[in-house]
N, C-alpha and C positions, 0 to 999 in steps of 0.2 A: 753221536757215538753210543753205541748201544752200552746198558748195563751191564755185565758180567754177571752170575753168581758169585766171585770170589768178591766183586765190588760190593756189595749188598750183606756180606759178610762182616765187614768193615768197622769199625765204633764209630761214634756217633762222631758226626763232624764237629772238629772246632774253628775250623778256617774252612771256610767255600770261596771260591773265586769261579764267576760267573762271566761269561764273556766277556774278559777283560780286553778292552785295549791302549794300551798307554808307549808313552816315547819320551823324546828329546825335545818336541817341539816340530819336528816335520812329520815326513812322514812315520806311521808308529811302528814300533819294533814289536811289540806284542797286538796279536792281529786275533784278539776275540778267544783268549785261552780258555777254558773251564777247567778247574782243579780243585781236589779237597785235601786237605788236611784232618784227620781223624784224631779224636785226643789218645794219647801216648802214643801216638804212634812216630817214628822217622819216614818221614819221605821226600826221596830224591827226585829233583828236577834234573836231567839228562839231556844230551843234543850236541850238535855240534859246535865250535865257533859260529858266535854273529846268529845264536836261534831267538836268542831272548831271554834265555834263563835268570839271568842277574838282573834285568829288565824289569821280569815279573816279577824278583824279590823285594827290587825296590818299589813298586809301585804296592805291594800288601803294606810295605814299611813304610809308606805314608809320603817317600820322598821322591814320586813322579806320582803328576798328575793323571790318573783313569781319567781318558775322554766318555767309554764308554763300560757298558759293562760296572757289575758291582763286588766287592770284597766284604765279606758278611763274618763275622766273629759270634760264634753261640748264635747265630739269627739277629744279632744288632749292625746293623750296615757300619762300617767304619773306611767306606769309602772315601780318599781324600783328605780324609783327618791326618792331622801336622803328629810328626814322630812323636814330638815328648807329649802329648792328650795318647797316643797308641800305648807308652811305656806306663800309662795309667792303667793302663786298661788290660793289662796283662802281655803286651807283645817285646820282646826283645827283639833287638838285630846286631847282627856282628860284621860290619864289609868287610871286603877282602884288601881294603889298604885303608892306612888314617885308621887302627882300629882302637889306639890308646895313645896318653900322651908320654911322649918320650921323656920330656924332661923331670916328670912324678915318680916317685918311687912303685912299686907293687902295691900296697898300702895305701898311698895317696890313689892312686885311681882306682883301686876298689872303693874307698869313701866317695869320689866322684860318682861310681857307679850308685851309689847308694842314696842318692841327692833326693829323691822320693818320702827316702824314710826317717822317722824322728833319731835326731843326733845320739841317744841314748840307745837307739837298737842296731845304728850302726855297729857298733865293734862285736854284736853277737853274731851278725846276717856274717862281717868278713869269718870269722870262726868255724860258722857252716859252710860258706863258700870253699873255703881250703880243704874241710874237711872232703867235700866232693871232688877238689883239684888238687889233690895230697903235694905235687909237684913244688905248691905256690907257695909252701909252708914256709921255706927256707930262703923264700926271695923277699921277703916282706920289703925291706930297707932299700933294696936294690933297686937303681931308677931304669924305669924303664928301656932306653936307650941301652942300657948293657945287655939285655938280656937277647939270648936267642931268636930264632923264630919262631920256632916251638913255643919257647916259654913266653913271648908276647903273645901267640895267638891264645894259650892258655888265660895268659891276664884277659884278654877280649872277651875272652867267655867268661869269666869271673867276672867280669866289671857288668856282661849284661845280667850274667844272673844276681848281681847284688837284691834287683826288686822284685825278688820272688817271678817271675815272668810264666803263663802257664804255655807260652808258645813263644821259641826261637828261631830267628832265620838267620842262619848261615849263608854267606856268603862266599866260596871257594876257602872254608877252611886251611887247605894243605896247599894253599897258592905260597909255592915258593920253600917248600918242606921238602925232609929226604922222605925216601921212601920207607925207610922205619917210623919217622917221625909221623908221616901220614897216616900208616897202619893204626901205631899208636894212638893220636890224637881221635879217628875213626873208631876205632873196634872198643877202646877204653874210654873214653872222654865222651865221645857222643852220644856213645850208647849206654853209658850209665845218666845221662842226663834224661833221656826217654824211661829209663827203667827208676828212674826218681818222678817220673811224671811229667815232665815236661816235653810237650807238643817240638818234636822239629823240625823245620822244610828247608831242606838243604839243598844249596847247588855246586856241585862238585864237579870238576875236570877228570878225576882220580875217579871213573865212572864206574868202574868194576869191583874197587875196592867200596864205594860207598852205597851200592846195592845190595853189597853182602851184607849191611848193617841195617840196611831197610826195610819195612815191613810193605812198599807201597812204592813205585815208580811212575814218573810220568816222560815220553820224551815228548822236545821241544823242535819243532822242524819250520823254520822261517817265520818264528811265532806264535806257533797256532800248536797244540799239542794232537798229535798223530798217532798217540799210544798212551795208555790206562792200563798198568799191568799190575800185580804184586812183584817185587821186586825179584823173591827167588823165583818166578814165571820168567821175568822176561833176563834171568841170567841165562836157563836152560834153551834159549829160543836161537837156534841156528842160522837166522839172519841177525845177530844180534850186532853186528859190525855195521855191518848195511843201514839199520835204525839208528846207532851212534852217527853215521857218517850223513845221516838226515837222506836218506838216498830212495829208501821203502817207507811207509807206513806198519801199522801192525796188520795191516792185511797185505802185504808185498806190493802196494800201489805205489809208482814211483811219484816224489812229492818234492822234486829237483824243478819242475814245472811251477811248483804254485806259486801264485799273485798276490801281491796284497794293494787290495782298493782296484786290483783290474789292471793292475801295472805290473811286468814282469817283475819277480822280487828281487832284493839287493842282498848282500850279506851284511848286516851292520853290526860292530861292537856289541859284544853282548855286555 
């Protein structure tokens, strides 16, 4: 895929993903992606059901195996490296279910999230944490299980930012959110995490709504990424339906045909 000028434009990478290809154990769901991550910046992974976008999130987070292809952090390979050595190393993740424990209070799993760091700088990090997620201020006591969606998926991000993380991945955020609530947690919560510094690669459903917070898009079509755009580029782009629905490529090539390994493709869970 050719470079762009607006690519080359870009900050310095802090996440490369180089032909990656990772799965479940048969055959793979991601078929040789290449993607970057630029520091401060947001960017969304895109595509239809069953492309692979949660796929590749978890295979940067350490928890599917890359057969092939490599995941590079500042230029240090950390392909295959186990989650809590990644949470070393600067990377948070957030999935989109299981993302805190229900029966802890607020407070208890923000300390959980803080497990990295000396017992004594815990109760400053929850401090700064709140003060980023103004929301969490008033839940402190309250055990998880009470709370919200909203306000659980808020705790998820508060607990990965407990150790400082210089790059997040999100995982379907607003899975299961109203549409205020989505807005909300998008345009204020995520994009003040990037505008504090922190690197995010998001995969959203809410595809429209989380391009307008991105600086950088990539879509996902039966695993294999078929488009490289800035994200306000490819909101303006009048097939922009057609590339959601995995249907064109970014050069209107239809990509409903493609193979993976030489086999008609399947649609599988993303």
């Amino acid at each position: 895929m050719p470079i762009s000028l607006a690519e080359t434009m870009r900050p310095a990478a802090i996440v490369t993903m180089s032909d990656v290809v990772a799965g479940y154990g048969g055959p793979p769901i991601v078929c040789g992606a290449t993607a970057v991550l630029g520091a401060g910046e947001i960017v969304t992974v895109v595509g239809p059901n069953g492309a692979g976008k949660s796929t590749l999130l978890k295979a940067v987070a350490g928890l599917l195996v890359v057969s092939s292809g490599s995941i590079e952090l500042e230029s240090v390979n950390i392909t295959n490296i186990k989650t809590n050595l990644l949470a070393r190393m600067g990377i948070g993740y957030v999935p989109q279910n299981d993302d805190v424990f229900s029966p802890l209070t607020v407070r208890e799993n923000l300390e959980m999230g803080g497990y990295l760091m000396k017992r004594a700088q815990v109760s400053d990090r929850i401090d700064e944490v709140a003060a980023h997620l103004p929301a969490l201020k008033a839940l402190m006591t309250r055990r998880a299980a009470k709370l919200s969606g909203g306000e659980r998926k808020l705790l998820a991000i508060g607990r990965a930012l407990m150790n400082r993380p210089r790059v997040l991945l999100l995982d379907e955020p607003t899975s299961g959110l109203s549409a205020e609530l989505s807005r909300r947690l998008l345009t204020e919560e995520v994009r003040s995490l990037a505008q504090h510094g922190t690197s995010v690669l998001l995969v959203e459903q809410k595809a429209l709504a989380a391009l307008e917070i991105s600086n950088w898009a990539y879509v996902l079509a039966l695993g294999r990424v078929v488009l490289s755009a800035s994200a306000p580029d490819l909101l303006t782009r009048p097939d922009l339906g057609e590339i959601f629905l995995g249907r064109v490529d970014g050069s209107g090539v239809d990509v409903r045909k493609a193979t993976r390994g030489g086999r008609s493709a399947q649609i599988e869970t993303a």
